[in-house]
N, CA, C and O atoms as CSV, one atom per row, in Angstrom:
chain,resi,resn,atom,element,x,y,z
A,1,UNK,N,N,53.482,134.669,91.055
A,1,UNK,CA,C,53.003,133.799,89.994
A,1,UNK,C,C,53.684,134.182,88.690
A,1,UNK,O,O,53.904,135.383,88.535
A,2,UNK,N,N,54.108,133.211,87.580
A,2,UNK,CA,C,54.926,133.405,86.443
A,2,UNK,C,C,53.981,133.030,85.467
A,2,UNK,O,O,53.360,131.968,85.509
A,3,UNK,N,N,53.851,133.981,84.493
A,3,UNK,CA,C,52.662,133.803,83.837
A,3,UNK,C,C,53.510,133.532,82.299
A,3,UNK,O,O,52.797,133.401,81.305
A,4,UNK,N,N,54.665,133.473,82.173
A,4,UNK,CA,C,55.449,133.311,81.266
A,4,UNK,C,C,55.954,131.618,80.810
A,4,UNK,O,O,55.254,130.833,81.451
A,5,UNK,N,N,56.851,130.954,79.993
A,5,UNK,CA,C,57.270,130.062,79.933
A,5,UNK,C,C,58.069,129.518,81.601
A,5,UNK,O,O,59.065,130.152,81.949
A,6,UNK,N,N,57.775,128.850,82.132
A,6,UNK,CA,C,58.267,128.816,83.571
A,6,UNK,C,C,59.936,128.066,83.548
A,6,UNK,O,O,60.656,127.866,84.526
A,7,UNK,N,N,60.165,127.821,82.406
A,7,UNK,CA,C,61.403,126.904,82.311
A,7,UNK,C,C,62.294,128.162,82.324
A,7,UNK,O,O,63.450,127.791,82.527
A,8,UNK,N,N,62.251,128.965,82.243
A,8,UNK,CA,C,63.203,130.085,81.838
A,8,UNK,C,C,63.243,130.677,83.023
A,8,UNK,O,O,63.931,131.698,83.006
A,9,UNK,N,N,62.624,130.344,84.341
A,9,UNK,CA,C,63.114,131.344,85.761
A,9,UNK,C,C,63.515,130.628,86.571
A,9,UNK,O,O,63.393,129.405,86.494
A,10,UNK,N,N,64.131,131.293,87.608
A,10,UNK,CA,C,64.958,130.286,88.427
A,10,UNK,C,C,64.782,131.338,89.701
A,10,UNK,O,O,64.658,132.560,89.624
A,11,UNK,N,N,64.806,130.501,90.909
A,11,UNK,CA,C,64.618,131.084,92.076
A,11,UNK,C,C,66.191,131.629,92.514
A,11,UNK,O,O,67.185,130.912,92.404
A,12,UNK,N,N,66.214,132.842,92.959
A,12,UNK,CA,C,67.552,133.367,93.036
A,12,UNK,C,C,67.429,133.603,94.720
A,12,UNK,O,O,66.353,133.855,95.262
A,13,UNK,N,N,68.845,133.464,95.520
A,13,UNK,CA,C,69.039,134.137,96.578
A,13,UNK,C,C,70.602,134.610,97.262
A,13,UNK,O,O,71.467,134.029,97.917
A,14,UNK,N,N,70.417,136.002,96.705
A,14,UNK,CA,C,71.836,136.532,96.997
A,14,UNK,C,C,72.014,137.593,98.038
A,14,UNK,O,O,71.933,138.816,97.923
A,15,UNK,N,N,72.272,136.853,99.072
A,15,UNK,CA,C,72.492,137.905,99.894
A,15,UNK,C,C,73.566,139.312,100.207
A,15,UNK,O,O,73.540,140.063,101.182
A,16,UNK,N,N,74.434,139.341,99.074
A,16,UNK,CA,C,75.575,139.901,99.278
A,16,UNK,C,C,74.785,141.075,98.419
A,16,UNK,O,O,75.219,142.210,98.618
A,17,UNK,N,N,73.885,140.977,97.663
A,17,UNK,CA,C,72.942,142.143,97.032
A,17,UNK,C,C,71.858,142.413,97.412
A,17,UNK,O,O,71.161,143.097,96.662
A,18,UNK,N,N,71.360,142.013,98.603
A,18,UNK,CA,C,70.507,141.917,98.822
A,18,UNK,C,C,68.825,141.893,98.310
A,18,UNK,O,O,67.859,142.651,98.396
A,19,UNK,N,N,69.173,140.323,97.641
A,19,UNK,CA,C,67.970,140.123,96.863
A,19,UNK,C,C,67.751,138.513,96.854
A,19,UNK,O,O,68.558,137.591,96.727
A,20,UNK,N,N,66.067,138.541,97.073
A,20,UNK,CA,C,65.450,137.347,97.256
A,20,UNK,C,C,64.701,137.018,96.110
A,20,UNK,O,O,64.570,138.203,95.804
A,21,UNK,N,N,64.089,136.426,95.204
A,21,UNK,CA,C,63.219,135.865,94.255
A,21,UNK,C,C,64.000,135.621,92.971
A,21,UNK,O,O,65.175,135.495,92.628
A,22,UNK,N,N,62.619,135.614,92.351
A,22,UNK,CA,C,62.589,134.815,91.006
A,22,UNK,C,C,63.153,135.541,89.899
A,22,UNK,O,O,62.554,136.592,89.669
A,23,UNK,N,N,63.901,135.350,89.321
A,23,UNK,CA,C,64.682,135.768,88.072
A,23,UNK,C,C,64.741,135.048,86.613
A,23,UNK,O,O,65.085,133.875,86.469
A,24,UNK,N,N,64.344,135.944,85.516
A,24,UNK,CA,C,64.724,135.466,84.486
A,24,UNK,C,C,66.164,134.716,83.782
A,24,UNK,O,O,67.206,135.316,84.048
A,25,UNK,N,N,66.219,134.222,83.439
A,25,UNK,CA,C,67.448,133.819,82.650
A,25,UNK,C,C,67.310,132.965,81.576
A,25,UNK,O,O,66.319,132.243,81.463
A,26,UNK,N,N,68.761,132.993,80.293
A,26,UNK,CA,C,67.900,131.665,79.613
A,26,UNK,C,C,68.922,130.626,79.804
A,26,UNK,O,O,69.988,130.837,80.382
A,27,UNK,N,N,68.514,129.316,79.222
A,27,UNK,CA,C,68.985,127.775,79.350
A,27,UNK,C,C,70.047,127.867,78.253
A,27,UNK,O,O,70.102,128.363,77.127
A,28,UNK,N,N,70.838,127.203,79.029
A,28,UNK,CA,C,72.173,126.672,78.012
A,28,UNK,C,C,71.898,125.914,76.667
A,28,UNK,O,O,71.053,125.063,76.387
A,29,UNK,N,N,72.740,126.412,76.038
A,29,UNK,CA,C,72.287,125.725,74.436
A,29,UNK,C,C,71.985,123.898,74.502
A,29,UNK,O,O,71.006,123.371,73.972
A,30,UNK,N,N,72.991,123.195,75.220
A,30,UNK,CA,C,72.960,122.059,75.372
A,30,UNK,C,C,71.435,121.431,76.436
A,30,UNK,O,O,71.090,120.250,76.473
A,31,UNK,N,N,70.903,122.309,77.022
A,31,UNK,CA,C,69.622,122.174,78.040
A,31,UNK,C,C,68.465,121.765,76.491
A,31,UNK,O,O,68.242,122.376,75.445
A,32,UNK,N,N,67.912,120.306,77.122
A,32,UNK,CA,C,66.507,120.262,76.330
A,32,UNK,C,C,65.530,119.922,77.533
A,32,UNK,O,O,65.840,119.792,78.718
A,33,UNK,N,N,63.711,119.757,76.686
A,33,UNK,CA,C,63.242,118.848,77.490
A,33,UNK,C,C,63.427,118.191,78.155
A,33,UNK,O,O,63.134,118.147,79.350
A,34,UNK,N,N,64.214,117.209,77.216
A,34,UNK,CA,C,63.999,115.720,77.687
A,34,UNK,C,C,64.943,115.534,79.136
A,34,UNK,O,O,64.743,114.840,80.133
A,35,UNK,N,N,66.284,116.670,78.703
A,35,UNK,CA,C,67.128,116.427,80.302
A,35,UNK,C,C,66.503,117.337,81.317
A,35,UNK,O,O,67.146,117.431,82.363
A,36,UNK,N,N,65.172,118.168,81.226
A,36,UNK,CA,C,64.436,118.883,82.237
A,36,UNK,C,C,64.089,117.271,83.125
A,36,UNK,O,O,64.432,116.860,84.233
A,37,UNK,N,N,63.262,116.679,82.026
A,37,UNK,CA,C,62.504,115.617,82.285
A,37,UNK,C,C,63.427,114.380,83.086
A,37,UNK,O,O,62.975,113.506,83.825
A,38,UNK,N,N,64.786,114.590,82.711
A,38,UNK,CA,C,65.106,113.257,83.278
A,38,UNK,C,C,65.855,113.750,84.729
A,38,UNK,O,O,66.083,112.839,85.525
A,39,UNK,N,N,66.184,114.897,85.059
A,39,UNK,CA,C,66.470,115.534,85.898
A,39,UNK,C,C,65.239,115.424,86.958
A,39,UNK,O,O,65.444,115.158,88.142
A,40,UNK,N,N,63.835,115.673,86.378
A,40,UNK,CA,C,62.786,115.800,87.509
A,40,UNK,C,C,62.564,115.111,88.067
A,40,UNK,O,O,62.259,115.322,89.241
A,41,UNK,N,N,62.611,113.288,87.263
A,41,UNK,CA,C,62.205,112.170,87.268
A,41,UNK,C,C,63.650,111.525,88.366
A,41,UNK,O,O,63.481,110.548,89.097
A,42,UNK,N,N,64.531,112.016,88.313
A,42,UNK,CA,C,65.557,110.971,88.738
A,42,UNK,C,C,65.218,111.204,90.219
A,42,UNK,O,O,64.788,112.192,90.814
A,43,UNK,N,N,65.587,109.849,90.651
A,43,UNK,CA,C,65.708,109.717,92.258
A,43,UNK,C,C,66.920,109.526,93.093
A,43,UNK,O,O,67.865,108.892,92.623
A,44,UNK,N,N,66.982,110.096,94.474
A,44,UNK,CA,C,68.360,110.141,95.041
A,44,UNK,C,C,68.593,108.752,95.468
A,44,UNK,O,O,67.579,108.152,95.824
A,45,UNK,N,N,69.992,107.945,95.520
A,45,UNK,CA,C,70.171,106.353,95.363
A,45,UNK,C,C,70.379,106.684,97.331
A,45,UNK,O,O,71.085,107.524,97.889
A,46,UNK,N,N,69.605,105.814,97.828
A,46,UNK,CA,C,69.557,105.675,99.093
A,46,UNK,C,C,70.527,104.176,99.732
A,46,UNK,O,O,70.887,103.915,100.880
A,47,UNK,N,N,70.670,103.621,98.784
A,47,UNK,CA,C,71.507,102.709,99.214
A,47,UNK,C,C,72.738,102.645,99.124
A,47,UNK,O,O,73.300,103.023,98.096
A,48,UNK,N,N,73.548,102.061,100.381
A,48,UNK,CA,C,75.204,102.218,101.009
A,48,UNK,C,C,75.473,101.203,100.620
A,48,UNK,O,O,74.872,100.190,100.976
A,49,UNK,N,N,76.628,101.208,99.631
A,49,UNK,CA,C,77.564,100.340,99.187
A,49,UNK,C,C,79.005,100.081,100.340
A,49,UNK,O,O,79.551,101.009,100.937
A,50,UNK,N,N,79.294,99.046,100.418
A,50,UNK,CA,C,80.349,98.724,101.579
A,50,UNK,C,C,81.888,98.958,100.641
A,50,UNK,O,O,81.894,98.922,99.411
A,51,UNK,N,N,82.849,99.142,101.285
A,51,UNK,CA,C,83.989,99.800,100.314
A,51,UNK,C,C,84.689,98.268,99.938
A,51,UNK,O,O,84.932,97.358,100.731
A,52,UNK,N,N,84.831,98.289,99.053
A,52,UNK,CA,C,85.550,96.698,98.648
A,52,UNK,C,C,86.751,96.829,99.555
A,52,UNK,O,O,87.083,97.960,99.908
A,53,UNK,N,N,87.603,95.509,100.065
A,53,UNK,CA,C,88.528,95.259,100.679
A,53,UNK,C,C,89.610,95.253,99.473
A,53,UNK,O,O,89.535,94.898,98.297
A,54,UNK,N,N,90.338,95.634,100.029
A,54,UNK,CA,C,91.900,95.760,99.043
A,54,UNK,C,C,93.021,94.821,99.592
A,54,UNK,O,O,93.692,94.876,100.622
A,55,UNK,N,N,92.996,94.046,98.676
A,55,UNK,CA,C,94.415,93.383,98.837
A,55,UNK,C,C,95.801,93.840,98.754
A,55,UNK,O,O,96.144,94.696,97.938
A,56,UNK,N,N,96.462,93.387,99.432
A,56,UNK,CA,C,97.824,93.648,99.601
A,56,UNK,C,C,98.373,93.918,98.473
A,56,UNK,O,O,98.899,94.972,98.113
A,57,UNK,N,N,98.193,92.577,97.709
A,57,UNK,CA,C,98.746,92.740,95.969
A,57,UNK,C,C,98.454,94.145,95.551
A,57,UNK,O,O,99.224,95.084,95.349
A,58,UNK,N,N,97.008,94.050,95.460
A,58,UNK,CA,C,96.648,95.372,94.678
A,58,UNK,C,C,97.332,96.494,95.534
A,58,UNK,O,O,98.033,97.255,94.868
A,59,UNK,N,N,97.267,96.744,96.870
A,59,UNK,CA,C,98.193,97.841,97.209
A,59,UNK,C,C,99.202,98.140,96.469
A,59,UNK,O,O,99.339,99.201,95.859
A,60,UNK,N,N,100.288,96.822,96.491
A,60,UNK,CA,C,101.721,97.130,95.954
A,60,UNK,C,C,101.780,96.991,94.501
A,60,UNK,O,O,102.832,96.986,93.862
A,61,UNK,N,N,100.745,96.891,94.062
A,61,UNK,CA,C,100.206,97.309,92.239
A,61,UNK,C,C,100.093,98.569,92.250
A,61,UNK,O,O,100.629,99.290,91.408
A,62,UNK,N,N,99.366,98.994,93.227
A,62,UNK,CA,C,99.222,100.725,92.977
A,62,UNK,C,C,100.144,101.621,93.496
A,62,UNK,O,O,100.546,102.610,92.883
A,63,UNK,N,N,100.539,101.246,94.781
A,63,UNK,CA,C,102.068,101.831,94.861
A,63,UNK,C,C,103.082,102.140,93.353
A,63,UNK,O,O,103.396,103.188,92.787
A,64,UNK,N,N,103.317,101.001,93.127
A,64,UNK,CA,C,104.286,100.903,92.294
A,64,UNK,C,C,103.777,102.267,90.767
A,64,UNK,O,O,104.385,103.221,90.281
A,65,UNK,N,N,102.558,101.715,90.524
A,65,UNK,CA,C,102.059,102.622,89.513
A,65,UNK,C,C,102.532,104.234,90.074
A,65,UNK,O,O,103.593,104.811,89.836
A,66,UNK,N,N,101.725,104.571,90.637
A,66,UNK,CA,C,102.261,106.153,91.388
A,66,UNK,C,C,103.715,106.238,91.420
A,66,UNK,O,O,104.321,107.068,90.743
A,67,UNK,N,N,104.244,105.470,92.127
A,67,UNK,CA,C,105.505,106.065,92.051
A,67,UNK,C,C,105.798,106.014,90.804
A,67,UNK,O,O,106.422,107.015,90.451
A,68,UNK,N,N,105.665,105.484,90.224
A,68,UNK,CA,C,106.363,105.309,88.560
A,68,UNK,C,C,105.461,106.451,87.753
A,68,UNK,O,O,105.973,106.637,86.649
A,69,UNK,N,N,104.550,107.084,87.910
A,69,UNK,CA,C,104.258,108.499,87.924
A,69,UNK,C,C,104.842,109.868,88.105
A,69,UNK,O,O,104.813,110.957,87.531
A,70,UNK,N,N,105.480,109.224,89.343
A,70,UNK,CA,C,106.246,110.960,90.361
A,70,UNK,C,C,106.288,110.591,91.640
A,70,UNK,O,O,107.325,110.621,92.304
A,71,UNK,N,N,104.922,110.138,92.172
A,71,UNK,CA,C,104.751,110.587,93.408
A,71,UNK,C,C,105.759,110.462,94.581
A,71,UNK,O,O,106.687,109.737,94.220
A,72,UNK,N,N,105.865,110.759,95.436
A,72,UNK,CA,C,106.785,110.561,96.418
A,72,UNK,C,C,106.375,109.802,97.500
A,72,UNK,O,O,105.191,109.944,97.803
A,73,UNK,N,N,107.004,109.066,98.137
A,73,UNK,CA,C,106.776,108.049,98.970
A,73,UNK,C,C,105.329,108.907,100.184
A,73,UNK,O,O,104.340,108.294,100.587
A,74,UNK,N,N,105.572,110.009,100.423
A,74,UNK,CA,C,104.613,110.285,101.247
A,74,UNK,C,C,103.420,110.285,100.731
A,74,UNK,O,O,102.479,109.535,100.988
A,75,UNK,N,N,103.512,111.477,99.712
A,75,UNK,CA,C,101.679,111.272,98.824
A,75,UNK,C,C,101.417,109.828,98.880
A,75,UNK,O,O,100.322,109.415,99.263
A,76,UNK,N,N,102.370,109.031,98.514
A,76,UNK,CA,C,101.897,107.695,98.069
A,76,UNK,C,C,101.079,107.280,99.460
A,76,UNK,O,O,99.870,107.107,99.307
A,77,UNK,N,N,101.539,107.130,100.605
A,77,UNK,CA,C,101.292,106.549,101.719
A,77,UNK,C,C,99.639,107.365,102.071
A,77,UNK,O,O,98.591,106.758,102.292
A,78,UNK,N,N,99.846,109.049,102.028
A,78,UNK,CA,C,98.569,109.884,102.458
A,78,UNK,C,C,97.416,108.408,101.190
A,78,UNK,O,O,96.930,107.447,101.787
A,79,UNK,N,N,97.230,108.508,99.857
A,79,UNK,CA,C,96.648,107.996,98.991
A,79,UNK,C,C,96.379,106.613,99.450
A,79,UNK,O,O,95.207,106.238,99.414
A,80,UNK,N,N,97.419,105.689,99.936
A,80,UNK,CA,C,96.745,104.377,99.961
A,80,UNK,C,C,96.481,104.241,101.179
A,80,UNK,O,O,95.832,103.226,101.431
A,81,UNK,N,N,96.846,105.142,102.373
A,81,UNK,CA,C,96.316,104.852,103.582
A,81,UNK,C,C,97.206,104.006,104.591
A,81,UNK,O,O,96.784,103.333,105.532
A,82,UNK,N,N,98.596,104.189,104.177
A,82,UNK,CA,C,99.839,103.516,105.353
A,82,UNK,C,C,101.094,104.491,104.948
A,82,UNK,O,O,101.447,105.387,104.181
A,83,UNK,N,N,101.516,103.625,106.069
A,83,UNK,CA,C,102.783,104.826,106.902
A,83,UNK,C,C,103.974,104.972,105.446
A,83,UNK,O,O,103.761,104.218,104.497
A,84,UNK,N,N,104.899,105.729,105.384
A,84,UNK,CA,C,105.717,105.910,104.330
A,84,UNK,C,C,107.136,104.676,104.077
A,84,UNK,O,O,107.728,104.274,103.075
A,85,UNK,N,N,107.279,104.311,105.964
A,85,UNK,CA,C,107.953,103.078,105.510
A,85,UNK,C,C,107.019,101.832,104.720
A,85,UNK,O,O,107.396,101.426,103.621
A,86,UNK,N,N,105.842,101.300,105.339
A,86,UNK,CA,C,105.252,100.318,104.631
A,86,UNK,C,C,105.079,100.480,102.964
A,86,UNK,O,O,104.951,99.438,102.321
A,87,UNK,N,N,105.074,101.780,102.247
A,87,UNK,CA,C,105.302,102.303,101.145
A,87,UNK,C,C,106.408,101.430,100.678
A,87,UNK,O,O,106.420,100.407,99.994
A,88,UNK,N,N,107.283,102.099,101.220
A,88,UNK,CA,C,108.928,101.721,101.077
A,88,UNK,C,C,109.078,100.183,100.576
A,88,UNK,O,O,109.524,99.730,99.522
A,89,UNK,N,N,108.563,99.577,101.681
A,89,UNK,CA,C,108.772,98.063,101.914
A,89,UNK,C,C,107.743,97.468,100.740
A,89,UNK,O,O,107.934,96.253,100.684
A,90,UNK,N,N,106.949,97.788,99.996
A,90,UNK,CA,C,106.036,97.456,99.435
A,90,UNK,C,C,107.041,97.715,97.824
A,90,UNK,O,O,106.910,96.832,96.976
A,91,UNK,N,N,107.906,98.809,97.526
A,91,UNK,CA,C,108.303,99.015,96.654
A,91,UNK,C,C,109.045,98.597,96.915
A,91,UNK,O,O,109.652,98.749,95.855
A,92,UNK,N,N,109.985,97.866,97.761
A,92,UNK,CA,C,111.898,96.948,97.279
A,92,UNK,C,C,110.702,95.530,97.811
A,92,UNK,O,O,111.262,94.898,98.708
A,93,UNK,N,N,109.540,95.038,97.545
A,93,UNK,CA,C,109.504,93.686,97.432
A,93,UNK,C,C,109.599,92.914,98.863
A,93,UNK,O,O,109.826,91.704,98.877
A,94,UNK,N,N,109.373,93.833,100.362
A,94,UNK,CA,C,109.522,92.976,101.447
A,94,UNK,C,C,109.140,91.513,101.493
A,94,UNK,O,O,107.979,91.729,101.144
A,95,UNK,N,N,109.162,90.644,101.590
A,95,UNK,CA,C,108.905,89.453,101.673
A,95,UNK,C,C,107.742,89.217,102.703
A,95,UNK,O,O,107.933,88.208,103.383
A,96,UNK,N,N,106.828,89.756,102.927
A,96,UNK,CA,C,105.762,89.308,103.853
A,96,UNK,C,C,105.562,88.038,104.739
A,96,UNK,O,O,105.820,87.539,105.834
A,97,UNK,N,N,105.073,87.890,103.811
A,97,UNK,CA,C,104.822,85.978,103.789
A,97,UNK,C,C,105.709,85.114,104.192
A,97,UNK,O,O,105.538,84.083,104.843
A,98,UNK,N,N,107.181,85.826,103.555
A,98,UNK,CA,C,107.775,84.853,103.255
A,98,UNK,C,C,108.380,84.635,104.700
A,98,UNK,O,O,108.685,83.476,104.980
A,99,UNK,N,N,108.532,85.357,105.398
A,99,UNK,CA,C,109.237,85.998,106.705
A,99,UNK,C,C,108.285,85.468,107.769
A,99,UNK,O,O,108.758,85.236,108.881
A,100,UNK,N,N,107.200,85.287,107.580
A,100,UNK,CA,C,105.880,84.872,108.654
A,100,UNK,C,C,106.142,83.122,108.568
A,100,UNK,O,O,106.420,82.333,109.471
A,101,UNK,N,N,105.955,82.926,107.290
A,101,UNK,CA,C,106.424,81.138,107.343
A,101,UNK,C,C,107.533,80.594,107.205
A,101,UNK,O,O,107.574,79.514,106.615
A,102,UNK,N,N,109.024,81.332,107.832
A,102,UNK,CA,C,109.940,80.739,108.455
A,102,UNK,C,C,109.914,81.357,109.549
A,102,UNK,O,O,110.839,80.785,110.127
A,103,UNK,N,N,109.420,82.328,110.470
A,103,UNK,CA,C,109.060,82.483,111.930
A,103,UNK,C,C,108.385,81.670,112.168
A,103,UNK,O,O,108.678,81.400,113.332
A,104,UNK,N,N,107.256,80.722,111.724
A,104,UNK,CA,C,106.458,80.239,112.181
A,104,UNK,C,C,107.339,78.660,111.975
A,104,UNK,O,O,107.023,77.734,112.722
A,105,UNK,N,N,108.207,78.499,111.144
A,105,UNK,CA,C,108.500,77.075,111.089
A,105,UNK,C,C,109.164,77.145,112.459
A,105,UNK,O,O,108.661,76.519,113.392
A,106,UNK,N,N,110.434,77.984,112.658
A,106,UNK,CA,C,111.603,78.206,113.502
A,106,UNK,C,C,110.652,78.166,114.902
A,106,UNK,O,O,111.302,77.741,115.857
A,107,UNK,N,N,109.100,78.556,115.265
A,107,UNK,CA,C,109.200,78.836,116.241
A,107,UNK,C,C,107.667,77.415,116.796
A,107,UNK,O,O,106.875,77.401,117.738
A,108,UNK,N,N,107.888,76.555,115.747
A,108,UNK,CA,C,106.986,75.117,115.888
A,108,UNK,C,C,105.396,76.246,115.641
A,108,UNK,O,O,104.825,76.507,116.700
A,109,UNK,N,N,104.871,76.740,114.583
A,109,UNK,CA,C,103.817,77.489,114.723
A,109,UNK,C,C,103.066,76.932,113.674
A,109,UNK,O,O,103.842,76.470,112.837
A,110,UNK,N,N,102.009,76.792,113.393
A,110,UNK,CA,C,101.595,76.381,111.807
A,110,UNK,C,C,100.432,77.319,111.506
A,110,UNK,O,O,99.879,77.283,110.407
């Protein structure tokens, strides 16, 4: 039992010293009430947000940014999540699209 100001102890457990309980210490200059209070009060957010879908564009928006940073084609690829050629092809401007709708004209496809 702490028969003292109770804001000032903190439950300690260090096993490498072998020691269990309650210890004095004091609060950081920036520590008040009110962030005791909003700390006690806050609740953990239980709800799962779904990861937004990323467009292609924006890929080869952010490619481009990084590399124009430093990065090297690999970091780049580990970061956005494809292989180091698709990197590549994303930075000289592959034609995507453009390549899918003359395969598809050439081959009667719509």
């Amino acid at each position: 039992a702490i028969d003292k100001d109770k804001i000032k102890w903190s439950y300690v457990y260090a096993p490498e010293s072998n020691f269990i309980g309650m210890m004095e210490n004091s609060l950081p200059a920036f520590w008040s009430p009110g962030l005791s209070k909003a700390y006690a009060d806050a609740k953990p957010s239980t709800e799962v947000k779904t990861p937004k879908k990323i467009t292609r564009e924006d890929k080869v928006m952010k490619v481009k940014e990084l590399r124009k940073i430093g990065y090297s084609l690999g970091e780049i690829a580990k970061i956005i999540g494809t292989s180091k050629s698709t990197v590549e092809n994303y930075l000289n401007g592959y034609p995507y699209r453009r390549k899918r709708k003359i395969q598809s004209i050439r081959y009667g496809l719509k």
